[in-house]
C-alpha positions as CSV (number, residue, x, y, z in Angstrom):
1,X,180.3,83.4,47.5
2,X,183.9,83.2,46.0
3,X,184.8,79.7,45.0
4,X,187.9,78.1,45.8
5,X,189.7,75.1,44.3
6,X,187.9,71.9,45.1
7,X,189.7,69.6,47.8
8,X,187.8,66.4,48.7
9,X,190.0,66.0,51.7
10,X,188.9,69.9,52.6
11,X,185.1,68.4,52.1
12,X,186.6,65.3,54.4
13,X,188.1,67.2,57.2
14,X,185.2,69.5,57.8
15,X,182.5,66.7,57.8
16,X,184.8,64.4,60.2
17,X,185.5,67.4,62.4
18,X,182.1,68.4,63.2
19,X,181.3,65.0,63.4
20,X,183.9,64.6,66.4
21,X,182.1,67.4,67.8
22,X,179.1,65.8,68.1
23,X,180.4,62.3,69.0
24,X,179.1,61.1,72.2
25,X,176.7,64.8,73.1
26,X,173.0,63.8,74.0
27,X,171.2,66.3,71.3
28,X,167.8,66.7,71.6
29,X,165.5,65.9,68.2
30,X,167.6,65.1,65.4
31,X,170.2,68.4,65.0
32,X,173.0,67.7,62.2
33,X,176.4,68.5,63.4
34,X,176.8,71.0,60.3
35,X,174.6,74.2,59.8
36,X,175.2,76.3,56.8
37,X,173.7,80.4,57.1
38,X,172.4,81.8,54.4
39,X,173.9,85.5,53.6
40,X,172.0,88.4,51.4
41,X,175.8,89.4,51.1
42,X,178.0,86.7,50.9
43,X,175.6,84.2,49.2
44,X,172.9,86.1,47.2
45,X,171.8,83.4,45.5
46,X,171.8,80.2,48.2
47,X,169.6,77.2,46.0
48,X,172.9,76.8,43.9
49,X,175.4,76.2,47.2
50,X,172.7,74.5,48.4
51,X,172.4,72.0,45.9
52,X,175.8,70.7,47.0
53,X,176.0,70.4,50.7
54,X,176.4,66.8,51.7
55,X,173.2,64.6,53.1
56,X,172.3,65.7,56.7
57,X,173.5,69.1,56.7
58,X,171.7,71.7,58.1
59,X,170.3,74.9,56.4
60,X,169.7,78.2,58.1
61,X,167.6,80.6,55.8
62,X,168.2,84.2,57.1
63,X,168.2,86.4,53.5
64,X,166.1,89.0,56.0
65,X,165.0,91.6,53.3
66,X,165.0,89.6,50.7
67,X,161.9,90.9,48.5
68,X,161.2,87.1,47.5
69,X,161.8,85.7,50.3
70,X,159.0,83.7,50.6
71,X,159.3,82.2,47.3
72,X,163.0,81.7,47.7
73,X,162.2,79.9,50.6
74,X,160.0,77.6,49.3
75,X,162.4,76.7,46.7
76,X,165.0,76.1,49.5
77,X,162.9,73.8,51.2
78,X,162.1,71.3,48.3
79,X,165.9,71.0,47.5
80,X,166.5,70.7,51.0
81,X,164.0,67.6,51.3
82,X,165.2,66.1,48.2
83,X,168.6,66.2,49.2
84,X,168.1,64.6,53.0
85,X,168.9,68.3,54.8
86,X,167.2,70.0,57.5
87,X,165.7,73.3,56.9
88,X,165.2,76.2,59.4
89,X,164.2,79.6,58.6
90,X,165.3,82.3,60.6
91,X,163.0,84.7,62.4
92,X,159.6,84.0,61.2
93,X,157.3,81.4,62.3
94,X,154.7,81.9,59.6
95,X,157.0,81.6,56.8
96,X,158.3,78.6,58.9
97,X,155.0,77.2,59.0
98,X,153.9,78.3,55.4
99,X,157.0,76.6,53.6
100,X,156.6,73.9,55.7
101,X,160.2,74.3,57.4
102,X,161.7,71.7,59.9
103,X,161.8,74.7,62.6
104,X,162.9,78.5,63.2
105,X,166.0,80.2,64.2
106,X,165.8,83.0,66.0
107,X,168.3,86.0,66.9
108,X,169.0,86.8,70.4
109,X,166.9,89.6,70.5
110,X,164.0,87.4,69.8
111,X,164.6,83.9,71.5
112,X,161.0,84.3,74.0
113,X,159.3,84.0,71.2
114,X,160.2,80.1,70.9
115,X,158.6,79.4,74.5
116,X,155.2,79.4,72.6
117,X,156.4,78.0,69.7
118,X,157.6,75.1,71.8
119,X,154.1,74.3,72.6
120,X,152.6,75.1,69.4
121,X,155.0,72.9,67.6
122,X,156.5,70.6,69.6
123,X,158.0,68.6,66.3
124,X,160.3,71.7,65.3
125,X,163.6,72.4,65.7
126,X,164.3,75.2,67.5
127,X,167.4,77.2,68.2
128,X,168.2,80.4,68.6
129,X,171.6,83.0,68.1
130,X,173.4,83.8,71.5
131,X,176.8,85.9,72.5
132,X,177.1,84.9,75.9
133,X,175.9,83.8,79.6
134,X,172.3,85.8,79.2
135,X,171.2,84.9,75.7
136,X,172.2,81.0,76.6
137,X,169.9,81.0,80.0
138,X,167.5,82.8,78.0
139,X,167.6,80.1,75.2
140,X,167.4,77.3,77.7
141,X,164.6,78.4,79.4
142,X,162.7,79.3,76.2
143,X,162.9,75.6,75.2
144,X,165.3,75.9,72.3
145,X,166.6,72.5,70.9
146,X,170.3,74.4,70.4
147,X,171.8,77.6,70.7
148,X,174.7,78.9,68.7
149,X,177.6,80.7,70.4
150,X,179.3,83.6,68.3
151,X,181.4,84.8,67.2
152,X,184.0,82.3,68.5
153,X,186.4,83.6,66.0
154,X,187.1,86.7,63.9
155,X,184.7,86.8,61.0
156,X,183.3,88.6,58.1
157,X,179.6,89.0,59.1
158,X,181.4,90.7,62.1
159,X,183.9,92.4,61.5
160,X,184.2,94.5,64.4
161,X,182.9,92.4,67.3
162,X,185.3,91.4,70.1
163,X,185.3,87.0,69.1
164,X,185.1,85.2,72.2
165,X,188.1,82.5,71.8
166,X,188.3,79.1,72.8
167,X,188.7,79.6,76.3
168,X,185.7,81.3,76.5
169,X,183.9,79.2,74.2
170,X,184.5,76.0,76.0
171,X,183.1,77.7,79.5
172,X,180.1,78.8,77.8
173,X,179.1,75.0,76.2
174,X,180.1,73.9,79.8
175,X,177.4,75.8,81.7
176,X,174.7,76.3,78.4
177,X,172.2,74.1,79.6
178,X,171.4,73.0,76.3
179,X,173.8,71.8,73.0
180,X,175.5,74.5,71.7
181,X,176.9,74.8,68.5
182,X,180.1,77.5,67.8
183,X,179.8,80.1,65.2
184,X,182.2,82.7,63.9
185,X,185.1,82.0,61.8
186,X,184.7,78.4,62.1
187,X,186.4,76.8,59.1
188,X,188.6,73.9,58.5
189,X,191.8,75.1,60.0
190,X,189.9,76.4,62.7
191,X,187.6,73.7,64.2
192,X,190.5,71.7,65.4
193,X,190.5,74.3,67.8
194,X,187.5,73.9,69.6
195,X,187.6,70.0,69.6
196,X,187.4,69.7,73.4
197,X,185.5,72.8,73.7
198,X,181.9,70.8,74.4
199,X,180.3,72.4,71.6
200,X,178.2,70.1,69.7
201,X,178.6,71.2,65.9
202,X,179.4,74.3,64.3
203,X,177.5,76.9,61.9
204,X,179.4,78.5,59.4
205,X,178.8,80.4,56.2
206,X,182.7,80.6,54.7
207,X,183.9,77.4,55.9
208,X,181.4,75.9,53.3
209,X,183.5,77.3,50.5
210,X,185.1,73.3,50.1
211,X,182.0,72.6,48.9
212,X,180.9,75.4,46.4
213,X,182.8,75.4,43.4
């Protein structure tokens, strides 16, 4: 991840935004109103970024063909819990369950596997990816704690995918059935944007740049 020039108030503005996102929203378990995704790409190596995200962050381990992920992991989850953040590793509930993870992610095309998970471990958090009406029915009814909407803007990991806008966004959080949170080219200029949108925190992998230098 390219570092930028460090800017407490950029730190500030991104931690009070999401904050005002979540003000007020009835969130089920204890969800932070920041979630940072892990990237093979864009941060190969995530324990150093990490280290530095503020107490009470979430973290989102994706890293899908990384060939140690399951060490990687593990790592990940004792700097999490030393540094007061919640970790979720994204699809796979063994290596959830082997690292001792707070909960799973899981991408659209595998949110019905949380409806058993939601029995089996009724203590995780559990929230999946969505891009619209179908994958945020299909989320609700699978028991997820949260879904995340993307991509709400233009972004990187998406280059070519259509974003869905405010507009759009704020419809979508209106009718989701459960908190959703926006992803996609949410960063600090941005989530101004959505502040009336309903959504109730963002994800982000760029926007987290204020904090890695």
């Amino acid at each position: 991840m390219k570092s930028i020039p460090y800017s407490p108030d950029a730190r500030i503005i991104l931690m009070r935004r999401a904050r005002w996102l979540s003000a007020g929203r009835r969130l089920r378990k204890k969800l932070p109103a920041l979630f940072f995704l892990t990237d093979s790409a864009r941060t190969p190596k995530p324990l150093e970024p990490v280290k530095r995200l503020p107490p009470g962050t979430g973290v989102i381990f994706r890293h899908y063909g990384a060939p140690d992920r399951l060490a990687l992991a593990r790592s990940l989850k004792i700097s999490c819990r030393k540094r007061g953040l919640v970790f979720l590793v994204a699809g796979d509930a063994r290596m959830a369950a082997r690292v001792r993870a707070d909960g799973v992610h899981m991408p659209e095309v595998w949110i019905d596997r949380l409806k058993p998970l939601k029995r089996a471990r009724p203590g995780w958090i559990l929230t999946a990816s969505t891009h619209g009406r179908e994958g945020l029915l299909r989320a609700a009814n699978a028991g997820a704690d949260a879904a995340f909407i993307s991509p709400v803007f233009a972004t990187k990991s998406h280059p070519h995918a259509r974003s869905l806008g405010t507009v759009r966004l704020a419809a979508l959080c209106r009718d989701a059935g459960l908190p959703a949170f926006a992803l996609g080219g949410v960063n600090t200029a941005s989530i101004s944007l959505i502040k009336e949108s309903g959504a109730a925190g963002i994800g982000a992998i760029d926007a987290f740049d204020v904090f890695f230098t």
